[in-house]
PARO-327924 format. One record per residue (C-alpha): residue in three letters; x, y, z. Coordinates in nm, 2 decimals. Layout:
! residues N
NODE   res       c1       c2       c3
NODE   ALA        X        Y        Z
...
! end
This chain:
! residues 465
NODE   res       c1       c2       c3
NODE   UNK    -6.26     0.91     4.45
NODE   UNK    -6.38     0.53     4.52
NODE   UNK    -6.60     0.43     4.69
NODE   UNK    -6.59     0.26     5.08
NODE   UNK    -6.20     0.29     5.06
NODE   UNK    -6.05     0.19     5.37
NODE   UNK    -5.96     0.43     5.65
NODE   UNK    -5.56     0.40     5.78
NODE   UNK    -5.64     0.45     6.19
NODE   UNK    -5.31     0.61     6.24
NODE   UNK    -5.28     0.88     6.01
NODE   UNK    -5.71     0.89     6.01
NODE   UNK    -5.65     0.97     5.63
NODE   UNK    -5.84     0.79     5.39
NODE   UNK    -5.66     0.56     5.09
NODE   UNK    -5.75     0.54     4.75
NODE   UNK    -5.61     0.26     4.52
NODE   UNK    -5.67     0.34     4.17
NODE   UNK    -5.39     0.17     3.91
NODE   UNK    -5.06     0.20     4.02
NODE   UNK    -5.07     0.43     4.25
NODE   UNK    -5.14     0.52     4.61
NODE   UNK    -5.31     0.86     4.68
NODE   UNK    -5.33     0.95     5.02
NODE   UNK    -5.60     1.18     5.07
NODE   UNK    -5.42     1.50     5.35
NODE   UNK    -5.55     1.81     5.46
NODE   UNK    -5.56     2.05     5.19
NODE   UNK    -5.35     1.83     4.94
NODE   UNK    -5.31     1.53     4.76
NODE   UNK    -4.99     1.31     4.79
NODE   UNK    -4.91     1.03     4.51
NODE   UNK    -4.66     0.76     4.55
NODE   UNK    -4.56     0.62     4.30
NODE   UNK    -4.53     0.20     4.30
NODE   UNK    -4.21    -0.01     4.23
NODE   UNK    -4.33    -0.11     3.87
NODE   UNK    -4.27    -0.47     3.64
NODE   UNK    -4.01    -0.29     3.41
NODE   UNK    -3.96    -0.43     3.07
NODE   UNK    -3.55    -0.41     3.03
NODE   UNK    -3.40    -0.37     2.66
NODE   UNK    -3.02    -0.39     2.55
NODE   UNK    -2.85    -0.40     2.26
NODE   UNK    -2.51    -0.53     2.24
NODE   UNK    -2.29    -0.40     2.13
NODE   UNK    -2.52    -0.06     2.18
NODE   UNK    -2.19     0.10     1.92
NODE   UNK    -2.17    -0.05     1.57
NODE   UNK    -2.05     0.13     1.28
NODE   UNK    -2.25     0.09     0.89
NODE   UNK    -2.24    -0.27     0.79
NODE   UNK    -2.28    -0.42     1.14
NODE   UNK    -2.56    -0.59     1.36
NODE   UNK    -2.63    -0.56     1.75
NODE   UNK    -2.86    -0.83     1.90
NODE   UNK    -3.16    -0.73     2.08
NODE   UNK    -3.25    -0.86     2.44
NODE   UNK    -3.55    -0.80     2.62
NODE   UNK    -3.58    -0.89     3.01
NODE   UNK    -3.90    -0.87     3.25
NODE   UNK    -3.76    -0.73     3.57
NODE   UNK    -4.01    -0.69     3.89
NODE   UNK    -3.99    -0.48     4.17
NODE   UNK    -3.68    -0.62     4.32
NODE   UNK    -3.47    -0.65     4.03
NODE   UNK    -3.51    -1.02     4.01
NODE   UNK    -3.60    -1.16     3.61
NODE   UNK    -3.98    -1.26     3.56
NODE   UNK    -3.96    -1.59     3.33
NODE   UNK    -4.18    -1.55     3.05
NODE   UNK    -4.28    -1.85     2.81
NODE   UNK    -4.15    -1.85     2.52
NODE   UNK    -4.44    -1.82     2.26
NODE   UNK    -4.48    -1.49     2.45
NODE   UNK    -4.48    -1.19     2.15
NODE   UNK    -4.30    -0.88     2.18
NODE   UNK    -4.33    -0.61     1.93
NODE   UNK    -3.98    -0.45     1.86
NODE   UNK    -4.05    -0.07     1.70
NODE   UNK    -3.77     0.15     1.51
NODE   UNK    -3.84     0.56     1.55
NODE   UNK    -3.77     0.72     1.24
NODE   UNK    -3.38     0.79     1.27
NODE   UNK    -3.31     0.44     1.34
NODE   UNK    -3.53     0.32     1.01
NODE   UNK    -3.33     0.56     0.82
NODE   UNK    -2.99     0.39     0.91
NODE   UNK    -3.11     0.02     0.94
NODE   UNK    -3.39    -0.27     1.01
NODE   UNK    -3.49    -0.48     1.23
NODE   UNK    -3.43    -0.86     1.15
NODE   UNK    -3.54    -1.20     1.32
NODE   UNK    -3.58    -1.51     1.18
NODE   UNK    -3.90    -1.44     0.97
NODE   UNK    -3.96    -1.07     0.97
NODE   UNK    -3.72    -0.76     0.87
NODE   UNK    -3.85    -0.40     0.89
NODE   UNK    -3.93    -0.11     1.14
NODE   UNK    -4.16    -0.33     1.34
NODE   UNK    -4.17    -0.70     1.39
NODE   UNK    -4.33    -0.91     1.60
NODE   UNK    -4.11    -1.20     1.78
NODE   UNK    -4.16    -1.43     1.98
NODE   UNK    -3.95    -1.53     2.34
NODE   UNK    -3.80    -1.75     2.22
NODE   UNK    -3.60    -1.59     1.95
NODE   UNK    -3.44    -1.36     2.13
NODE   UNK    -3.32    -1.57     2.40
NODE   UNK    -3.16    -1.77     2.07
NODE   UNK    -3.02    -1.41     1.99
NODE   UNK    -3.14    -1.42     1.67
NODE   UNK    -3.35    -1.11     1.66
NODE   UNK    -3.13    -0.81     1.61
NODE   UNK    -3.09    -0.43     1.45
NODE   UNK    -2.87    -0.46     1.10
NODE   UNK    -2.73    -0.12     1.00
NODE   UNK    -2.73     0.01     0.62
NODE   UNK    -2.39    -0.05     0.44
NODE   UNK    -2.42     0.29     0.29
NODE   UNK    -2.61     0.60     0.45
NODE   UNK    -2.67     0.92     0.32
NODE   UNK    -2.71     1.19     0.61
NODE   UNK    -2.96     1.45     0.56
NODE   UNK    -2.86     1.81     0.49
NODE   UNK    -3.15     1.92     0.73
NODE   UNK    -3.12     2.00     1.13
NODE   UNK    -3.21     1.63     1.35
NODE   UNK    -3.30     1.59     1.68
NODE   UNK    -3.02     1.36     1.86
NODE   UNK    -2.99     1.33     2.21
NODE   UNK    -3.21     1.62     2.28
NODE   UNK    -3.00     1.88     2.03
NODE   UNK    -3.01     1.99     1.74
NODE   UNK    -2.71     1.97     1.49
NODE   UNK    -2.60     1.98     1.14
NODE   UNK    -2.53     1.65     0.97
NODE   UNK    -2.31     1.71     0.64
NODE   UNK    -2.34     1.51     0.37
NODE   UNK    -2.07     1.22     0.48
NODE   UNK    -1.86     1.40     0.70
NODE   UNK    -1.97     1.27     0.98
NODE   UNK    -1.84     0.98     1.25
NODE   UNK    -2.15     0.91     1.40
NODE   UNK    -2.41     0.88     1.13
NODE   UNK    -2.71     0.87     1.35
NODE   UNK    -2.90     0.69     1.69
NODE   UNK    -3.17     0.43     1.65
NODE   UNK    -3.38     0.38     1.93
NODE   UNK    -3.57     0.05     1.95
NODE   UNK    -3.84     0.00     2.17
NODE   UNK    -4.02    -0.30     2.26
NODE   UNK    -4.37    -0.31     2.38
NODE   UNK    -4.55    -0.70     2.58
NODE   UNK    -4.86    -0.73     2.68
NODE   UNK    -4.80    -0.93     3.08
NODE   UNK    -5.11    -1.04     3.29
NODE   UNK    -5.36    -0.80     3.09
NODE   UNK    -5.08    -0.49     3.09
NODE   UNK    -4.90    -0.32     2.81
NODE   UNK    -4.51    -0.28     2.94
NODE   UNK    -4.29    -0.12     2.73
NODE   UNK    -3.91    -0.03     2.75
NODE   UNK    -3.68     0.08     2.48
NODE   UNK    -3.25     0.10     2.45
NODE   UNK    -3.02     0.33     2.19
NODE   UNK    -2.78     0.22     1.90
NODE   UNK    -2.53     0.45     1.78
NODE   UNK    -2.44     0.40     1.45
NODE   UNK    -2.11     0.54     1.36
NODE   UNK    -1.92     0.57     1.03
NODE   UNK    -1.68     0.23     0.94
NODE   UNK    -1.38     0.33     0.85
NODE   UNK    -1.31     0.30     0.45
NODE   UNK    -1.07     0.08     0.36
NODE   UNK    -0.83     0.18     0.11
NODE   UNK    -0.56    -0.11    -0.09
NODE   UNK    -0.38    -0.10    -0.42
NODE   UNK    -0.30    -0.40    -0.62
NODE   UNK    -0.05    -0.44    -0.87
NODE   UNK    -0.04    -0.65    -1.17
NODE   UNK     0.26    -0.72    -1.19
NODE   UNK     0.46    -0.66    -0.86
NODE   UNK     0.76    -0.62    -1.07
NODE   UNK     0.90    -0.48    -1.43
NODE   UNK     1.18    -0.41    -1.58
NODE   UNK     1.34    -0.05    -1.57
NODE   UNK     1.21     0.17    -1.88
NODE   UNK     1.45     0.15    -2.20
NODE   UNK     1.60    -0.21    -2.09
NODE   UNK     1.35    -0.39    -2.32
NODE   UNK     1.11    -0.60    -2.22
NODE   UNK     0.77    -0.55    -2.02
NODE   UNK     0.80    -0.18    -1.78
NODE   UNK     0.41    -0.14    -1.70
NODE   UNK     0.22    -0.27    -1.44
NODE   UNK    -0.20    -0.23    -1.35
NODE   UNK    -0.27    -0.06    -1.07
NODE   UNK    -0.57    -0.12    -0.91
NODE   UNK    -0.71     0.08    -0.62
NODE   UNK    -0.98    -0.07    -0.43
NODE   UNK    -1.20     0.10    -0.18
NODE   UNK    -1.43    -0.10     0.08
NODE   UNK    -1.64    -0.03     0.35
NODE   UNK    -1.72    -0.33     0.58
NODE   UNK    -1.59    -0.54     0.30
NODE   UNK    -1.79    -0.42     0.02
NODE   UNK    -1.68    -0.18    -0.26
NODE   UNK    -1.74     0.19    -0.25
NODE   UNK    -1.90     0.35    -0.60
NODE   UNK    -1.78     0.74    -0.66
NODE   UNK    -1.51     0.75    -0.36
NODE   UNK    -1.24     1.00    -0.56
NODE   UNK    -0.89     0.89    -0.60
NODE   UNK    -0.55     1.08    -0.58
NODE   UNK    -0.22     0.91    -0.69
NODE   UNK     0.11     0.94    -0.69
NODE   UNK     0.44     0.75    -0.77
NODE   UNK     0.81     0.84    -0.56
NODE   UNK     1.09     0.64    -0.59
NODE   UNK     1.22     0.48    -0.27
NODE   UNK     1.57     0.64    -0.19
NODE   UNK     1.91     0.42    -0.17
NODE   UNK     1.73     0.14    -0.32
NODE   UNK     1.84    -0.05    -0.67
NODE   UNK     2.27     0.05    -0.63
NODE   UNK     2.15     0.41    -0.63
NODE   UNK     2.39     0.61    -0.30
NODE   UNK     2.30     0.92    -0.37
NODE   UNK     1.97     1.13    -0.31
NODE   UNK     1.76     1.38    -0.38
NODE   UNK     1.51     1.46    -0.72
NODE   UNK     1.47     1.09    -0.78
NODE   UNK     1.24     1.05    -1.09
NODE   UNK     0.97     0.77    -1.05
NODE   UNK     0.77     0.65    -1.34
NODE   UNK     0.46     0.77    -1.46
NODE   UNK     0.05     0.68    -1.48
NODE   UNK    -0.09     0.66    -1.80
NODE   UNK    -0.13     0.97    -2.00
NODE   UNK    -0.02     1.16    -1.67
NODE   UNK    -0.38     1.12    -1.49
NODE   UNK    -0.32     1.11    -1.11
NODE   UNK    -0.71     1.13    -1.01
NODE   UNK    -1.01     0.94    -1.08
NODE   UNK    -1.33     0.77    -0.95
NODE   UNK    -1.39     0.38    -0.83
NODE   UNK    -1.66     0.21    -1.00
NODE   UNK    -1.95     0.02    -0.91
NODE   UNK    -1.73    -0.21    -0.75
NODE   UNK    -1.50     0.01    -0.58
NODE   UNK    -1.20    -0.02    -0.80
NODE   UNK    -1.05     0.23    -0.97
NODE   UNK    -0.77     0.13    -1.27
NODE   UNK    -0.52     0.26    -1.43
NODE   UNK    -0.16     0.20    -1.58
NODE   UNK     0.18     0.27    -1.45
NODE   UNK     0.53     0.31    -1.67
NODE   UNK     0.81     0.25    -1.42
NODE   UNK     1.12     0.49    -1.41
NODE   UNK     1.46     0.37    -1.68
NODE   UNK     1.62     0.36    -1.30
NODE   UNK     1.63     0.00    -1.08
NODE   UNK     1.48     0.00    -0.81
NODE   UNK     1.17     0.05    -0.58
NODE   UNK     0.89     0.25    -0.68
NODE   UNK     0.62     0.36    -0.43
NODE   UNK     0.26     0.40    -0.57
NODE   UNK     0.08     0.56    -0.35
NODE   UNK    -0.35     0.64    -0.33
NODE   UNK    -0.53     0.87    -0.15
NODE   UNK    -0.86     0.88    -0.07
NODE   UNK    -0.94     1.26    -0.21
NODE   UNK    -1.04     1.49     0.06
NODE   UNK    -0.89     1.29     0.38
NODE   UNK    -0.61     1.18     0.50
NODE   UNK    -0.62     0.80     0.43
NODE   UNK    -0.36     0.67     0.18
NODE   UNK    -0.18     0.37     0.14
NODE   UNK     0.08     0.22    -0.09
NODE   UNK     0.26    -0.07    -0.31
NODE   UNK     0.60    -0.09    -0.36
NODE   UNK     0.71    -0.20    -0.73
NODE   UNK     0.98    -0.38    -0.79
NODE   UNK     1.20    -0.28    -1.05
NODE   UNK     1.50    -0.42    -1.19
NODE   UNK     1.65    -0.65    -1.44
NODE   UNK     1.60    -1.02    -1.40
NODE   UNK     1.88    -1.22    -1.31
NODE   UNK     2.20    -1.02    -1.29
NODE   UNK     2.47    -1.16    -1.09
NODE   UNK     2.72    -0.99    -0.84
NODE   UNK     3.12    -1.02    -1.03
NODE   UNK     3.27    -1.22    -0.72
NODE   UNK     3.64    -1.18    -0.64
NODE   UNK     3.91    -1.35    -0.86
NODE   UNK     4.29    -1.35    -0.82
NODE   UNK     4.31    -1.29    -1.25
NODE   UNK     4.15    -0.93    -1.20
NODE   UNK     4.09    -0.66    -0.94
NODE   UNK     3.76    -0.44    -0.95
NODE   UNK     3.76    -0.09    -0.95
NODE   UNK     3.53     0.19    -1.03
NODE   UNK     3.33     0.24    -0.70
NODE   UNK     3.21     0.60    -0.62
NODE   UNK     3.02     0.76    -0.32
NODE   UNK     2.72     0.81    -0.63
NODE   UNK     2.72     0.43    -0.65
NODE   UNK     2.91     0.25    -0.36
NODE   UNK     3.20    -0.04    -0.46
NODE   UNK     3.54    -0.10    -0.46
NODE   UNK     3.76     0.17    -0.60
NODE   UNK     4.14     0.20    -0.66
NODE   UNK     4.10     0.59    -0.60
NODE   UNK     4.14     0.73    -0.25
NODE   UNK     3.71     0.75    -0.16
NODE   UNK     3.56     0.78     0.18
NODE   UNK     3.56     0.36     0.37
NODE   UNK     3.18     0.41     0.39
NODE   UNK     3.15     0.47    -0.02
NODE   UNK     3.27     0.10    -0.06
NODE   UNK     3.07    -0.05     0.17
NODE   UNK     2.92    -0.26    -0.10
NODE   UNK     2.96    -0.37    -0.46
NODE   UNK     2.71    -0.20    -0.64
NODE   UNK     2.87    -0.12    -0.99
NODE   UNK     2.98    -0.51    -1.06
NODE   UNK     2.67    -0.68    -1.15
NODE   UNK     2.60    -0.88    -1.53
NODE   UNK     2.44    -1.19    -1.68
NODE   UNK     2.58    -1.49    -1.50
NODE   UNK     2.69    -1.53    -1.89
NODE   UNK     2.87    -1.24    -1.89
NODE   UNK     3.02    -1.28    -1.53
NODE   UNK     3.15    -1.61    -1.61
NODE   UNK     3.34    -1.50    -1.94
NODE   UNK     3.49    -1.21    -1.78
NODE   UNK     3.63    -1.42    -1.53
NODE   UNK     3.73    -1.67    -1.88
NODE   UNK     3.87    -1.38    -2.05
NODE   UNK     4.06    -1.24    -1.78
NODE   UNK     4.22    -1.58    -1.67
NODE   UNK     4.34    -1.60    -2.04
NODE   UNK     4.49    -1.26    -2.03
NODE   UNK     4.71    -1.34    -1.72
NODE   UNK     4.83    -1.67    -1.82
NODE   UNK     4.92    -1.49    -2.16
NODE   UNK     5.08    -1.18    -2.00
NODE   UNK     5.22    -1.30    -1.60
NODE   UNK     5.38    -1.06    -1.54
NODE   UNK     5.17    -0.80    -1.66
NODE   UNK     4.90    -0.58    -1.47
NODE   UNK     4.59    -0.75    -1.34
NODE   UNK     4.28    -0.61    -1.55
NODE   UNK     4.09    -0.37    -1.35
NODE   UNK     3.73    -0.44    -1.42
NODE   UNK     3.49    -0.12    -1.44
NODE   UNK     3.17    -0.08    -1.39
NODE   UNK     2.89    -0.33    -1.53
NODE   UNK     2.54    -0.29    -1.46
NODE   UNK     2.42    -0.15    -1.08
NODE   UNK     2.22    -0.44    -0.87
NODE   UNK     1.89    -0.38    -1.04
NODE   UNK     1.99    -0.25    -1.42
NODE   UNK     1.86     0.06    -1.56
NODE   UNK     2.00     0.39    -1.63
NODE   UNK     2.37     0.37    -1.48
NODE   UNK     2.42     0.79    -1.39
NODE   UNK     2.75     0.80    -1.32
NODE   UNK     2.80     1.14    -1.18
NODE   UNK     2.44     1.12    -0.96
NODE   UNK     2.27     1.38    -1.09
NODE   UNK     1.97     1.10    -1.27
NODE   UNK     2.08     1.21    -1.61
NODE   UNK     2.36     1.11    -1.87
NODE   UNK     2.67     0.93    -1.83
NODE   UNK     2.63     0.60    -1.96
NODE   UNK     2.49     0.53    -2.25
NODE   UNK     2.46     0.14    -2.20
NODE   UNK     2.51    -0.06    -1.89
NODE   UNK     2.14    -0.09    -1.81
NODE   UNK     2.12    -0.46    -1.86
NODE   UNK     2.46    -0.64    -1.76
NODE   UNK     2.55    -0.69    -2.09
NODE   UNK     2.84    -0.41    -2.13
NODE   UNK     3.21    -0.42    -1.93
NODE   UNK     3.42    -0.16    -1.89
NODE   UNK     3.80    -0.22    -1.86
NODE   UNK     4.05    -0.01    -1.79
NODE   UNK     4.32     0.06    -2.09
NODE   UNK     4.60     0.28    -1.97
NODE   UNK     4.75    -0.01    -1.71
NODE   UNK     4.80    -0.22    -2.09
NODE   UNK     5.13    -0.15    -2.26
NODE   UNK     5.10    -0.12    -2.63
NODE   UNK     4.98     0.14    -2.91
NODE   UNK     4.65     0.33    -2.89
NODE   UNK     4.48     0.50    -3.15
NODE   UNK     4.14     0.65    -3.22
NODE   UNK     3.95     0.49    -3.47
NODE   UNK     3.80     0.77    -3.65
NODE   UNK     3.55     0.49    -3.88
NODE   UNK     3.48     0.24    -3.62
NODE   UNK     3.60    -0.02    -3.80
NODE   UNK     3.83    -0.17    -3.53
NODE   UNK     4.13    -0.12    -3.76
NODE   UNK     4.40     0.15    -3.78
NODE   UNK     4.40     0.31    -4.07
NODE   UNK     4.39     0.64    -4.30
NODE   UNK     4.25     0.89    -4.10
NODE   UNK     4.29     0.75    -3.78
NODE   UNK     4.51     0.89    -3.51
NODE   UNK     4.74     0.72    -3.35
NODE   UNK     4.74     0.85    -2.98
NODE   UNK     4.99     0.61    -2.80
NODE   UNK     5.32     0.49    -2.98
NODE   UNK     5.56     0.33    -2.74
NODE   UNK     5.84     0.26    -2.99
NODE   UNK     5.74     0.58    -3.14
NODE   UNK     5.79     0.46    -3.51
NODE   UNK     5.46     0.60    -3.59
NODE   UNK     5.32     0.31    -3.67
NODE   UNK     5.04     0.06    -3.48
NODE   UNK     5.28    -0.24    -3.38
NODE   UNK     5.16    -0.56    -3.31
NODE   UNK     5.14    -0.55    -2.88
NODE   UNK     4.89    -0.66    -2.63
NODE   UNK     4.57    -0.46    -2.73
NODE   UNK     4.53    -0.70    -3.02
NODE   UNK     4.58    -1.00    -2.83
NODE   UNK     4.33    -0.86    -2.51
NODE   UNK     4.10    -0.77    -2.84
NODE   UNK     4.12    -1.13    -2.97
NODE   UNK     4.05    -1.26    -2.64
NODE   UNK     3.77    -1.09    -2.53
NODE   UNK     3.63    -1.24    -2.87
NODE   UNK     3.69    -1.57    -2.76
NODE   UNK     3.46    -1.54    -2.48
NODE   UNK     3.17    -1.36    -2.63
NODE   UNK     3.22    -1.01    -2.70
NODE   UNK     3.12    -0.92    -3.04
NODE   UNK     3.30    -0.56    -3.01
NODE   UNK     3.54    -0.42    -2.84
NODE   UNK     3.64    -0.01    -2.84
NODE   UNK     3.82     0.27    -2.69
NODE   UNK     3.62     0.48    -2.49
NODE   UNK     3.73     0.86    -2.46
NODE   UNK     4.08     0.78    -2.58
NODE   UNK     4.39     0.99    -2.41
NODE   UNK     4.16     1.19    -2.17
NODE   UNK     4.15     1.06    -1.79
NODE   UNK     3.84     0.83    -1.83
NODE   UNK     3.98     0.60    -2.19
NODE   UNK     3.87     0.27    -2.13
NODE   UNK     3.80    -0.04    -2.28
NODE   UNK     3.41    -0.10    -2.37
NODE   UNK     3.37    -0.47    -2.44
NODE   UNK     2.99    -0.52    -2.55
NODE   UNK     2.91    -0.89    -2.45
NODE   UNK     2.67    -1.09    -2.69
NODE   UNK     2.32    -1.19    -2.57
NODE   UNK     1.97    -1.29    -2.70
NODE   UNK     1.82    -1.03    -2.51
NODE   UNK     2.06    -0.75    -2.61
NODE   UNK     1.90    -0.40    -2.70
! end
């Protein structure tokens, strides 16, 4: 022990001071007490950031009773990473980054020295000591990609103090958005552009993700574009049918998308492969400009079904003609029909109001009349084609066998009123010879003497198929 230490006369034991601790000799044993130490405190904040992010480091002298020692501020500390937390970051200050740097006071009171995790970490297939246990990291499956423990080491009145603190570095969150170039084409088979550029982007803390694999698919949105009835709704397709690939450098994966011959809304939808984060873009699709046929006292429109919701003459649930899908055209072809049916009553007072059919649905395309996404109409996709009904107009009917909008040899004559056998001069001439007044370059019979015969009138347009 030391020499002449002093004697305590109540206990008659003698003490011995040697560094930082008392040791009082006893009988038969030794006793140490520990002292209240100067404690170097270290915090991070936040002491949770995820890859991408920084914590700033601050470092407080506290003495025995709690209260801060002021240190100058050209007073160095020396900030050291262990291995785990050089692996997911660095340690940054105003002129030094690495595992260890050597600051001064002053910085980080200004907060500008601080631990800077790696935008991208690859977790060792090997067993790592965290938290005093041992577990498996796989390769990026993991939340919490590591701790980092910093610690800080000054030198105060001839003594080396030396605290440290913990940063857990978790995962961020990959962020997944599609782009699409552009946000809205025309149904397939209505002329026109029908494609759009997808782009799928994946980020983590705002920067692009090389190699993240990519799932797509397309479903069209239900109700939407005049369509009322459901189920095995085709959507478009990606180009050459690929529905998987890889983002670049950049964290973009590309690709091209053929929208559906239906109007309507598309859903593209990407998945990051092997989790369960997707997202999605709606596309637009539909044909420009069509117009809603308004109400007119010079006709009355019919044709509504609970396939395609609108106004019918035929007795159909209230709730199938909640709305006017089946009455939409050009504003062109909307105002002549309301021109050629004006005509027709001012010709023919007394006669029946036309009953105008079915147009073009709210956004064009495929017009499926029976709701099963497959034939029926061959034309109304682009507003351009009115049905009207015939049997409600008095006058001869025939089928015309060569198309030629005249009756004769070899045509048959299905309708003879004054049953002479002949095709008199009535009003389906005159409703002809209207109609091409006001821009219909053809006119014809459609399933002639069967339940469904109606007038067709094709309607003139630059942009007609």
């Amino acid at each position: 022990m030391g020499k002449s230490q002093p004697i305590n006369k109540k206990t008659k034991e003698r003490v011995v001071t040697q560094s930082n601790e008392k040791i009082l000799e006893g009988i038969g044993k030794i006793l140490i007490v520990k002292k209240n130490l100067i404690k170097l405190e270290v915090n991070a904040s936040p002491d949770t950031i995820e890859t991408g992010e920084k914590s700033r480091i601050k470092v407080r002298l506290i003495n025995k009773e709690g209260e801060e020692i002021t240190i100058s501020d050209d007073t160095e500390i020396t900030l050291t990473l262990d291995e785990e937390g050089s692996r997911l970051g660095r340690l940054e200050s105003r002129n030094n980054s690495g595992q260890t740097i050597t600051v001064r006071a002053e910085e980080i009171k200004n907060g500008e020295v601080k631990y800077i995790a790696n935008n991208t970490i690859q977790s060792p297939n090997a067993l790592i000591k965290i938290n005093n246990k041992e577990r498996l990291k796989l390769m990026g499956n993991e939340e919490i990609k590591g701790i980092a423990t910093i610690t800080a080491t000054i030198i105060y009145e001839g003594k080396e103090i030396e605290g440290n603190t913990k940063i857990t570095i978790k995962e961020a969150d990959k962020k997944i958005e599609i782009i699409l170039e552009p946000e809205e084409v025309r149904p397939l088979g209505t002329g026109g552009n029908n494609k759009t550029k997808v782009k799928v982007k994946v980020t983590r803390s705002e920067k692009g993700i090389k190699d993240i694999g990519i799932e797509l698919r397309a479903e069209a949105e239900e109700g939407s574009g005049g369509h009322d009835h459901r189920g095995n709704r085709p959507a478009g397709k990606f180009k050459d049918n690929i529905t998987v690939g890889k983002t670049d450098e950049n964290g973009v994966y590309e690709t091209e998308y053929t929208a559906s011959e239906f109007g309507g809304i598309e859903k593209i939808i990407a998945k990051i492969a092997g989790s369960g984060k997707e997202t999605e873009a709606k596309l637009t699709v539909r044909v420009e400009g069509l117009e809603l046929l308004p109400e007119s006292p010079y006709y009355v429109k019919i044709g509504g079904t609970c396939n395609h919701h609108g106004p019918s003459d035929r007795e159909i649930p209230t709730e199938c003609m909640d709305k006017d899908n089946n009455h939409w055209g050009t504003p062109n072809v909307i105002k002549n029909i309301e021109n050629i049916a004006k005509e027709y009553r001012r010709i023919f007072p007394n006669l029946s109001l036309l009953a105008i059919n079915d147009i073009s649905l709210s956004n064009g395309g495929k017009f499926d009349i029976n709701g099963q996404w497959k034939g029926s109409h061959t034309y109304h996709r682009v507003g351009l084609d009115v049905d009207v009904r015939s049997t409600n107009m008095p006058g001869d009917r025939f089928i015309d066998r060569n198309r030629n909008d005249e009756y004769d040899k070899g045509d048959i004559l299905i309708v003879d009123i004054n049953r002479n056998g002949k095709y008199d001069n009535n009003v389906i001439p005159v409703f002809k010879s209207i109609a091409e007044d006001y821009g219909v370059y053809k006119v014809n019979l459609e399933y002639p003497g069967r339940n469904n015969e109606h007038w067709h009138l094709y309607f003139w347009d630059i942009n007609r198929r």
